[in-house]
N, C-alpha and C positions, 0 to 999 in steps of 0.2 A: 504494500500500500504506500502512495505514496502523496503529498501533499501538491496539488496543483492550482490554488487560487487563496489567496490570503488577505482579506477587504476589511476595510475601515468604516463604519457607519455612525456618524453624528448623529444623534437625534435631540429633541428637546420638548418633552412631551411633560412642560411644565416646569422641569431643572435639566441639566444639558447631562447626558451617558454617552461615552464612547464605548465601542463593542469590537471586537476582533471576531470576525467569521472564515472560519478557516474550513474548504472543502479538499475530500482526498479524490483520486482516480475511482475509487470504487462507490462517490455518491455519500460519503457521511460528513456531516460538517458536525462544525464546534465551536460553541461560542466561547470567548473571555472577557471580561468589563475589565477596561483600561480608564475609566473615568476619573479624572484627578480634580475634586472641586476645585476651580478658579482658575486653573491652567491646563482646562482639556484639550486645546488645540498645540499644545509642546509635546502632548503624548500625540496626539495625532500622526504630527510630520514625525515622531521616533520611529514611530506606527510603522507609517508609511513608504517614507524616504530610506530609513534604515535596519529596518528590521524585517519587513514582509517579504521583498527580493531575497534575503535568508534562508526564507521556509520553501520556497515553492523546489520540487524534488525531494523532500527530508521525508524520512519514513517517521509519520506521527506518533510513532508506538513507544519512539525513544526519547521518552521524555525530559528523563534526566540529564541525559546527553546532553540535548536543545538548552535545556536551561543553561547547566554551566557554558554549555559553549556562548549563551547570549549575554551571559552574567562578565565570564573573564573575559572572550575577544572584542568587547568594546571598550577595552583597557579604564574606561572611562568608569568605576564599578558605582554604585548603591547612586543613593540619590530619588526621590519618587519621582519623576518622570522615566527614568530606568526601569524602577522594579515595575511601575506600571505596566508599562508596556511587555516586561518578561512576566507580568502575572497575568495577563492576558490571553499570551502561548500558552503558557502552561496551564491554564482552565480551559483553553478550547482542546488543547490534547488529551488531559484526562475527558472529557467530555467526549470527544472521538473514541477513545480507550475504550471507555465505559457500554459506548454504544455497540463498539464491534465484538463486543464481549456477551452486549445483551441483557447489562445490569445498573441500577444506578450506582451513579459514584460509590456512595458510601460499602457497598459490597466490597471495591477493589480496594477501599481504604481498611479491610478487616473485618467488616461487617457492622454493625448495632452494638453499640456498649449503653443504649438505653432504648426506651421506648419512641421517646419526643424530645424535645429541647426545650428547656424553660427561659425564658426573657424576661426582658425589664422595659418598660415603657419610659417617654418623657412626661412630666407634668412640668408646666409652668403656670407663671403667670405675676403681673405687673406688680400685683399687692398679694399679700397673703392670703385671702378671703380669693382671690382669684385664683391661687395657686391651689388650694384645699378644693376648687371647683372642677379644678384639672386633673385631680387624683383622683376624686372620686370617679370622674368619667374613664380613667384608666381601669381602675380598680372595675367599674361595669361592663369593660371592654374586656377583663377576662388577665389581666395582667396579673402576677401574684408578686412584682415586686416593682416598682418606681423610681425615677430619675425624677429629683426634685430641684428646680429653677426658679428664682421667684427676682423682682424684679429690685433697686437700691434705690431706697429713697433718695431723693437728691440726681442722680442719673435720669438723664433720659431713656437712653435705651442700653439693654446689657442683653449679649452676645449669650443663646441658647433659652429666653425669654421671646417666643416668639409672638408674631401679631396675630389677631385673629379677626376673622371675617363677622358678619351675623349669626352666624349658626356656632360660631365656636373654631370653626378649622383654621391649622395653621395656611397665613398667607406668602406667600413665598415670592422673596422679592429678587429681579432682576436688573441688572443696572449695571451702565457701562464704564462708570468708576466704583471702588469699593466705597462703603457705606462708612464714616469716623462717629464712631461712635467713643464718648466719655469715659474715666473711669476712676474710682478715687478705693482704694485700697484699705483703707482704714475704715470706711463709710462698710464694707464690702464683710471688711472679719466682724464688725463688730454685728452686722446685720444676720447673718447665717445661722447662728446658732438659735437665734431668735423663731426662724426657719422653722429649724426643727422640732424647737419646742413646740410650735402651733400646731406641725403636723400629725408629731406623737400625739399631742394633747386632742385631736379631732380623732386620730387613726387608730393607735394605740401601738403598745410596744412589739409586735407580731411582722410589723407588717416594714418587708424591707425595703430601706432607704437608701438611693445613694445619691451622689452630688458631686458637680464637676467643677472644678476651680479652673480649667479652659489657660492653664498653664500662668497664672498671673501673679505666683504668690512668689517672694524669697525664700530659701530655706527655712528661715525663723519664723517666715510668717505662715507656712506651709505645716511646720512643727505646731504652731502655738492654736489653727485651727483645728487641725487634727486631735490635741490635747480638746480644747472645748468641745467639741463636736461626741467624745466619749459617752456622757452619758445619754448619750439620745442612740449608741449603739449604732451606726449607720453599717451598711454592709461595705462600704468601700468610700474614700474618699478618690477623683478622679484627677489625673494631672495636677498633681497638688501646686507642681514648681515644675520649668522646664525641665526635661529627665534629659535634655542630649548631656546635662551635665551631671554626668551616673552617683558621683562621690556625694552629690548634694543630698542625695536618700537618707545617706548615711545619719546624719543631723534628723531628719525628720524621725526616719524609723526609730532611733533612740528615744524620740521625746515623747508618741503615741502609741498607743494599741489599735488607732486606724486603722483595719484595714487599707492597704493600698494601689490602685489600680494605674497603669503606668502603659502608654505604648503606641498611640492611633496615629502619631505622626512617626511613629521608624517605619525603618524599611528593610534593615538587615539585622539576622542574628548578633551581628558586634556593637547595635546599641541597647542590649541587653546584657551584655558578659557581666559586667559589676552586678547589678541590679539584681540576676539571677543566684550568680555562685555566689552573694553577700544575704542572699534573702530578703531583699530590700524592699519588695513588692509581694503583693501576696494573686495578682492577676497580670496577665499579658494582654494586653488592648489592641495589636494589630488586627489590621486588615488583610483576607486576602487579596482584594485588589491591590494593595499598596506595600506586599510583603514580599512579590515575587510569584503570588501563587499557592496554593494546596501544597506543593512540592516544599520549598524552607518551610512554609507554618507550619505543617505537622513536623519534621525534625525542631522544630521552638518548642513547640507543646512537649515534645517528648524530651527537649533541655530542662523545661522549665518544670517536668515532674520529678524528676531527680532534686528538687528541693520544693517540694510539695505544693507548687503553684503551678494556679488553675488559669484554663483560655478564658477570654472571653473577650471572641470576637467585635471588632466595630462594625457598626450598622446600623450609619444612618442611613437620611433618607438618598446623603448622592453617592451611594453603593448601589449598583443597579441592580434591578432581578435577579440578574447574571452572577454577578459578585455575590446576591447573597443568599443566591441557592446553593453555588461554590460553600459557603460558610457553614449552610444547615449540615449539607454531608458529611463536612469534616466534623463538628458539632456530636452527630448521631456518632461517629464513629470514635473520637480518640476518651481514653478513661478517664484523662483527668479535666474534664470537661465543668468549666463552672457559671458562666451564664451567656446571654448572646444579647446583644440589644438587637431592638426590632420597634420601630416605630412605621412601619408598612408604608405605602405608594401612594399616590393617585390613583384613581380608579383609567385613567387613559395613560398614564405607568404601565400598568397591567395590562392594557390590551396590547401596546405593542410590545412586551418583554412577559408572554403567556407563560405563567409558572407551572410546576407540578406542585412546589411546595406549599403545604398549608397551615395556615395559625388559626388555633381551635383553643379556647379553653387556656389562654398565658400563653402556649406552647405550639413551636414550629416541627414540623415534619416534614424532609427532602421530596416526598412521594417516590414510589416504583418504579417511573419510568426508567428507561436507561440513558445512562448520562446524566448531566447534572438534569437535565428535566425542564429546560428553558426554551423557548421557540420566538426567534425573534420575527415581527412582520414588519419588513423592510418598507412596503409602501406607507404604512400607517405611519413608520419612522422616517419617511422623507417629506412626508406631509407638515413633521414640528422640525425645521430647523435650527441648528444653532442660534444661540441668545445670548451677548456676550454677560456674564454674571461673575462676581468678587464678591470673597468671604470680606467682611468688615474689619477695618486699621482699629487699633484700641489705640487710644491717647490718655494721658492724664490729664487733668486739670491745667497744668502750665504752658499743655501744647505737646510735649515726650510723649513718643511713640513707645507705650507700652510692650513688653513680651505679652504674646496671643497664644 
């Protein structure tokens, strides 16, 4: 078998997905989400210009190969417009794999080391009273454990505090420069615990919390929320402090029993080595879109259980279908599996990126199909064209470009 057409499709069916469609000699294609919020079209031309002339001749079945050979011979190594685009290949080839096998992914990954996959939802909202409104419709929507956001007095807008329409739903904004939004740090620690308290105090102590600090904190100040945030128990505190700078854990970990969850912006196992062999986290936050692939994240996951920490995949909303059916499989299959975010699509998401997998009851399932279980409809996806869109600059108060 061997690989003869390797296509790039932009879509924009509400927020912008790049997709690698890769067809062999014998009729079986395979998709991979190459999507990089805010800088889709730098994966594109990798995509395109330098990677897809690659493939065409490669027998699809050698996976590993493909990888390292894409990973070392573009001397150029790590970086996420890189692993993008090498996580891309490498979820349309197990996908191909899988298909000429005649099983979904997760079979070739070992099989089921559970039933389903349990999740966490987002709740937000501007005021507390609004945020306790957003739990509870989580909590109806079947979730069994929440991502809680609420919004800083004094701020106009804070980053994971989303807008919402009439009815409630998040509105999703596009724009052709990024959005500056505010932010004042002190206003921020002292606000959060307060959070929590309103939410225990509405929800009660059962019910699991966690919360993303969206990388803004210093060590000290990352240490000193973690310590308050204690007794309200949270399941994880998120990005507490920039983690590319690994030693910094060190300081936090000593000062909390946080729980702590670390990982959505790497992209290779080497920004994990301290973090891991120091025990400094207690979850791994990669994506497979943005890791390289099924291929490294299951050897991370399998790093990262030889000191007792657990995955748990990124997945938002600009992980496409693609990405996060990739996600469910590996999810269903590796042991130390410890939660997945899933905050779902649009409903015209969904028509053109038709899944097999489904969320019932909190919890996700890959489906049976073979392969990952994705089918992409290329007309429906040249109908929403790209829309140039940017994640939002954080500033302080004086004007400084905050860490994001």
């Amino acid at each position: 078998m061997k690989i003869v057409d390797a296509k790039v499709v932009v879509t924009s069916p509400g927020r912008n997905f790049v997709t690698l469609k890769l067809t062999t000699d014998e009729g079986l294609t395979g998709l991979g989400d190459a999507t990089l919020n805010g800088r889709e079209l730098a994966v594109v031309s990798y995509l395109t210009d330098h990677v897809a002339p690659l493939l065409i001749g490669l027998d699809p079945h050698r996976i590993e190969d493909t990888w390292q050979s894409l990973y070392r011979g573009a001397y150029w190594r790590r970086g996420p417009v890189t692993m993008a685009a090498i996580a891309a290949v490498d979820v349309a080839l197990w996908d191909i794999k899988a298909k000429a096998a005649g099983l979904p992914l997760y079979q070739l990954l070992g099989g089921a080391s559970r039933e389903r996959v349990g999740t966490y939802g987002h709740a937000s909202g501007r005021d507390i009273p609004e945020l306790l409104d957003s739990v509870r419709a989580r909590l109806a929507e079947g979730y069994p454990a929440v991502r809680i956001q609420s919004g800083i007095p004094g701020l106009k807008a804070v980053y994971g505090v989303s807008d919402t329409d009439e009815t409630g739903a998040p509105v999703l904004h596009q724009q052709a420069r990024p959005l500056v939004e505010d932010w004042d740090t002190a206003a921020y620690l002292r606000h959060v615990p307060t959070v929590f308290e309103a939410v225990r105090a509405e929800f009660g102590a059962e019910l699991p919390l966690l919360h993303d600090s969206h990388h803004r904190l210093t060590p000290v100040q990352a240490a000193r929320l973690g310590k308050d945030l204690e007794p309200y128990r949270p399941f994880w505190l998120e990005d507490c402090t920039p983690a590319e700078n690994q030693e910094a854990l060190r300081l936090v970990r000593r000062s909390t029993t946080t729980p702590l969850a670390v990982g959505e912006v790497f992209n290779t196992v080497y920004d994990y080595q301290t973090l891991v062999t120091e025990q400094l986290i207690d979850y791994v936050r990669s994506a497979v879109t943005h890791f390289g692939g099924v291929t490294p994240l299951r050897k991370l996951f399998d790093f990262a259980a030889q000191y007792q920490i657990k995955s748990a995949i990124h997945g938002p909303e600009d992980i496409s279908p693609v990405g996060m059916a990739a996600a469910v499989h590996l999810d269903l299959a590796v042991h130390n599996f410890g939660i997945q975010e899933y905050s779902g699509h649009t409903a015209l998401t969904d028509e053109v990126f038709r899944h097999a997998y489904t969320f019932s009851d909190g919890h996700l399932h890959p489906g049976e199909a073979p392969g990952i279980g994705v089918e992409l409809d290329e007309e429906l996806a040249a109908a929403h064209p790209y829309a140039a869109a940017y994640l939002p600059v954080n500033r302080l108060h004086d004007g400084t470009v905050h860490d994001w």
